[in-house]
C-alpha positions in Angstrom: 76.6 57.7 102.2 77.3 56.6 105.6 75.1 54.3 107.8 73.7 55.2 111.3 71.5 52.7 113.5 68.5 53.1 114.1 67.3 52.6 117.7 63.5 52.6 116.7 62.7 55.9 118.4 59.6 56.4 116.1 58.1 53.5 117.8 58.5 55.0 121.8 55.7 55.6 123.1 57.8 58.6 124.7 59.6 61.9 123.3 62.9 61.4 124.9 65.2 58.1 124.7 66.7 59.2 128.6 62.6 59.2 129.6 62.2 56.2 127.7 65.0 54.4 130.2 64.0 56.4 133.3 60.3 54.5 133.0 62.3 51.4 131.8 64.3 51.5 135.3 61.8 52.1 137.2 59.0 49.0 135.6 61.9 46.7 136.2 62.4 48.2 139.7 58.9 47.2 140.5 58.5 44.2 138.7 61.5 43.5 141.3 60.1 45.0 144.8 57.0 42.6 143.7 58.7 39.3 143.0 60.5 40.0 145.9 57.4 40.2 148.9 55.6 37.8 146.7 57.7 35.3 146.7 60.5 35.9 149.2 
């Protein structure tokens, strides 16, 4: 029997891990742009 990891999938909220990280860029992207005028 051999062991394979589990990267949670069934828990996305998407179909695909690649769209999964695609939105993940592009929140942190923003979350970025947003600090940046805010603050800076």
């Amino acid at each position: 029997m051999e062991n394979q990891f589990d990267r949670g999938s069934a828990l996305s909220i998407f179909g695909s891990d690649r769209k999964e990280d695609f939105m993940a860029l592009v929140l942190a992207l923003a979350i970025a742009a947003g600090v940046y005028f805010l603050v800076g």
